[in-house]
N, C-alpha and C positions, 0 to 999 in steps of 0.2 A: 655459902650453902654447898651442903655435898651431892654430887654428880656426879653418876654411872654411865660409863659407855659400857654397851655389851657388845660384841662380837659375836657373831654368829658364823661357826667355823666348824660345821658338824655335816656338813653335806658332802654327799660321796662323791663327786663330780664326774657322774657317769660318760657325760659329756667330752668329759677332760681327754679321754683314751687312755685312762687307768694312772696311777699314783693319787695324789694326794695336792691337787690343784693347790687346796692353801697357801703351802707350804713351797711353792714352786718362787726359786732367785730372781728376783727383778733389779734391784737396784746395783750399784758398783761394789757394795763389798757383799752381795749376796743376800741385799733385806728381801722381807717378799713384801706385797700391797700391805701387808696388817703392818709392819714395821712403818708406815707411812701414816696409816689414820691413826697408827697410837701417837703419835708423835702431834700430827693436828690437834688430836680430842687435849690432850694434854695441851697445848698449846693454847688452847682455845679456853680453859681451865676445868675439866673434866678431872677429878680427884679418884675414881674407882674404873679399873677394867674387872671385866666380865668375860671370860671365855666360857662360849657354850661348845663343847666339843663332846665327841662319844668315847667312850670308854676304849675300843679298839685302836684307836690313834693318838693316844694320851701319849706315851713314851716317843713316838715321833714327832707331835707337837712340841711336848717339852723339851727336846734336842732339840730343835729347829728355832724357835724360838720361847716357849711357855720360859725358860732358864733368864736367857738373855734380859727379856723383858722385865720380868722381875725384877733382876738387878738396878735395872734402867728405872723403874717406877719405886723401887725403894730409896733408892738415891736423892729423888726428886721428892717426896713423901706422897706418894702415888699410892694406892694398896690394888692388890691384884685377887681373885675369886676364880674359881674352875665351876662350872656346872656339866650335867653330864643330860646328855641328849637320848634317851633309849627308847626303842623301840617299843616293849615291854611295858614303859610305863604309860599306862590306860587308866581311864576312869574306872573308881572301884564297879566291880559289877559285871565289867566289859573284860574281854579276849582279846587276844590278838588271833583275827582271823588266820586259818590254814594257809601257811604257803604262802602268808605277806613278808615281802623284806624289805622291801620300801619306807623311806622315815617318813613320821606322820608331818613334817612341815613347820615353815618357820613358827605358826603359833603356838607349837607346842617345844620346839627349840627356847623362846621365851619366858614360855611357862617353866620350862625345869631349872630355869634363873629364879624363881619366885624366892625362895629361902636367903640367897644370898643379894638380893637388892630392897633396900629400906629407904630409899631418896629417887626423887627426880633421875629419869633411867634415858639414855637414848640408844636406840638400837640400829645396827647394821650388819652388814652381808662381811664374811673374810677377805672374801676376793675381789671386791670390789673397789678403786678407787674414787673419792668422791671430791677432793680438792678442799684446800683449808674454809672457805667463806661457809660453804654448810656447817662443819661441824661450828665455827663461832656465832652463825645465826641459831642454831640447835639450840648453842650454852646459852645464850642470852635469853634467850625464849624459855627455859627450863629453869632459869631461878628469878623468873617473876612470879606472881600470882594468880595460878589459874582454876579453874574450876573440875574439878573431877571429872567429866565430862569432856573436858579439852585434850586435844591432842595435836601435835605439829608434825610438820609433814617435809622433807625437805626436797622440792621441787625437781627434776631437770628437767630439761629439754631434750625430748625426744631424739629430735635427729643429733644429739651431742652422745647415745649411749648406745648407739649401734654397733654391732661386731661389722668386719667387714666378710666376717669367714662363714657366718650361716644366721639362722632364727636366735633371737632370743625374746624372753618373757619381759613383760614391763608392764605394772600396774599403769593402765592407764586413766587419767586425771580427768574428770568436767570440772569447772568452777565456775563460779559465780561472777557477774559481771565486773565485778571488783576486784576479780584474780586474787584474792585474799584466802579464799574459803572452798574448801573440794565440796563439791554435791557427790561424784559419787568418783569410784575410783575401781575399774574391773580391769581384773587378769589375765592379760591377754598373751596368748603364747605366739612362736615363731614370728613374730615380728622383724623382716628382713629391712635392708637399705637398698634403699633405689635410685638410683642416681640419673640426672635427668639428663640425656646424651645432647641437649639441644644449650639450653641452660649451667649446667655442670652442678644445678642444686641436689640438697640430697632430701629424698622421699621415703616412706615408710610405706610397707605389705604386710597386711597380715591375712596370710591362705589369700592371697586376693584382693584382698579389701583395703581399699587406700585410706591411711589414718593422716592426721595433720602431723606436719614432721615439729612443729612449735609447739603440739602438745607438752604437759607437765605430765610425768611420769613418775610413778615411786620406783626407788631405786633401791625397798625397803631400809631407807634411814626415816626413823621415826621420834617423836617423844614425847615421853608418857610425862604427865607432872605427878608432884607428893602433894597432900595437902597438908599444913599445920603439922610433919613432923610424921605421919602416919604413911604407913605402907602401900605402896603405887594401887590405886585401885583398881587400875586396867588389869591386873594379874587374876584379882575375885574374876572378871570380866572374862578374860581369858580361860579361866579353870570351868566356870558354868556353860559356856559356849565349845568346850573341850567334851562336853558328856552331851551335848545336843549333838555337835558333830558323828560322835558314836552312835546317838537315837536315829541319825537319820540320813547320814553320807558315807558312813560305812558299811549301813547297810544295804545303799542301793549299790555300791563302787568299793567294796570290799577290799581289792588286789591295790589300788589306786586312789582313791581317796584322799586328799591331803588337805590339813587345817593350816591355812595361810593368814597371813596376816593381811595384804589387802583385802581380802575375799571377806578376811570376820570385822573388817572396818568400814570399807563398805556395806555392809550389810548392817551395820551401827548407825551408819549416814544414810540409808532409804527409812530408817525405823525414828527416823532424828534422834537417836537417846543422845549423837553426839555431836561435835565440829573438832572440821580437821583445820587449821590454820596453814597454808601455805607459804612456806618459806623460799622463796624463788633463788634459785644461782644458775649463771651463766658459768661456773665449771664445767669442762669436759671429761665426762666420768669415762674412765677404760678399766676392762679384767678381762681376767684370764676365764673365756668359757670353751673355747675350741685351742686344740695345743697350738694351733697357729699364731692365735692371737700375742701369744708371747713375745715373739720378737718385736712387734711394734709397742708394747705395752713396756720393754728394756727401752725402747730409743726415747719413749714419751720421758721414761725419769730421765736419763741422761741430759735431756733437752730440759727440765724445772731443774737441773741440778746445775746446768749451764748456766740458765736463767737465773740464777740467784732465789730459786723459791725456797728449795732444799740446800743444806750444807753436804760438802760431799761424806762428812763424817756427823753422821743424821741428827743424831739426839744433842752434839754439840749445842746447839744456840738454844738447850731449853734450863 
């Protein structure tokens, strides 16, 4: 069966302190994180990449790597797709508010894939690394038979995806007694790391508010299935809750507003239309969100490439 990874590599990284986080060298001959999960998704047997990126950073993606990769996925009979992330593109009817420059967010990064994906899809963040066992529980889960209504989810563990340099965001998980099935999944921002000075364990803050560090978190990797050969239906799903989003959150939050993707799945999961299946792994996810975080995010590959996870000459063993 055919299988899409998308990438979702279209965020400005305001966070970063300017450039083009993506695109920033992590590995020994200069891969950055996306050179790493193309290599797992393929690994894992994902047959379609999917770059969702914007139109302003197109020629520096394709120098950096959009070139390389290609080659690399042609080689392997891999096929590669560009979608383009814009600002501009709104539900018929609708504006782009005065003086918004803000991108509308990951649900709407997915949706402007809609054209170029026709199979079982799974999505993910650029900058994020997530470790081979998710994306091969992803593939597996993705070419069995599931019901249009289904969606998979791939787990972490809280306290394994913490910066140690400031806040970050992390969908955070309830499930069911079974640990199998999310009930509900909310986005939660600045989530910092607490470390216990008595203990040495690590804890999680958000504004305050102490969260379980065992929580499961989305780490935005997700996936959609096809049914019988037909076009991912979550995308209909996405495009109709993309014109509600405008009826009714842009116009209380105009400047800021953003259509996410836990936000419009949760919100599938309190209404039940859906289930999210949880796919659990004990990987330690790291990226790049503070320019700090880089240098430990270089020692982490050095260390799997020591380790024998990675080849020091990447795409070798596929």
């Amino acid at each position: 069966m055919n299988t899409t990874l998308l990438i979702m590599a279209a965020g400005i990284g305001s966070r970063f302190g300017g450039g083009i986080k993506q695109l920033e060298p992590v590995g020994l001959h200069d891969e950055i994180i996306m050179d790493y999960s193309i290599h797992d998704a393929i690994e894992a047997g994902f047959n379609k990449i999917v770059f969702v990126i914007r139109k302003d950073i197109e020629d520096d993606f394709r120098e950096r790597i959009g070139n390389r990769v290609e080659a690399v996925c042609r080689s392997l009979g891999v096929d590669t797709a560009y979608a383009f992330q814009d600002l501009m593109a709104v539900p018929e009817g609708y504006t782009v508010p005065v003086g918004r420059t803000k991108p509308w967010g990951t649900g709407q990064a997915v949706l402007a894939a809609k054209n170029r994906i026709h199979e079982p899809f799974a999505v993910i963040n650029a900058d994020d690394y997530y470790g081979k066992e998710a994306f091969c529980k992803l593939h597996d889960w993705l070419v069995l038979d599931h019901a249009d209504t289904a969606i998979a989810m791939a787990g972490f563990i809280l306290k394994n995806t913490l910066s140690d340099n400031g806040g970050v965001t992390r969908g955070v998980c309830r499930v069911e007694e079974r640990h199998t099935h999310i009930i509900n999944v909310v986005e939660t921002s600045n989530i910092v790391k607490k470390i216990d000075p008595v203990t040495g364990l690590i804890g999680a803050e958000a504004d305050g508010v102490k969260l379980n560090p065992e929580s499961y978190v989305s780490m935005n990797m997700w996936g959609f299935p096809s049914k019988d050969g037909h076009d991912p239906s979550f995308m209909s799903v996405l495009e109709s809750n993309f014109r509600t989003f405008f009826e009714k959150d842009v116009v209380e939050n105009p400047m800021n507003a953003e259509y996410l993707l836990p936000t419009l799945i949760g919100g599938l999961l309190r209404d039940k239309n859906y289930t999210v299946k949880v796919l659990g792994t004990n990987d330690t996810w790291f990226g790049v969100t503070y320019k700090e975080d880089k240098a430990a995010v270089v020692e982490s590959f050095k260390k799997l490439i020591t380790d024998g996870v990675y080849r020091e000459d990447l795409y070798s063993d596929l």
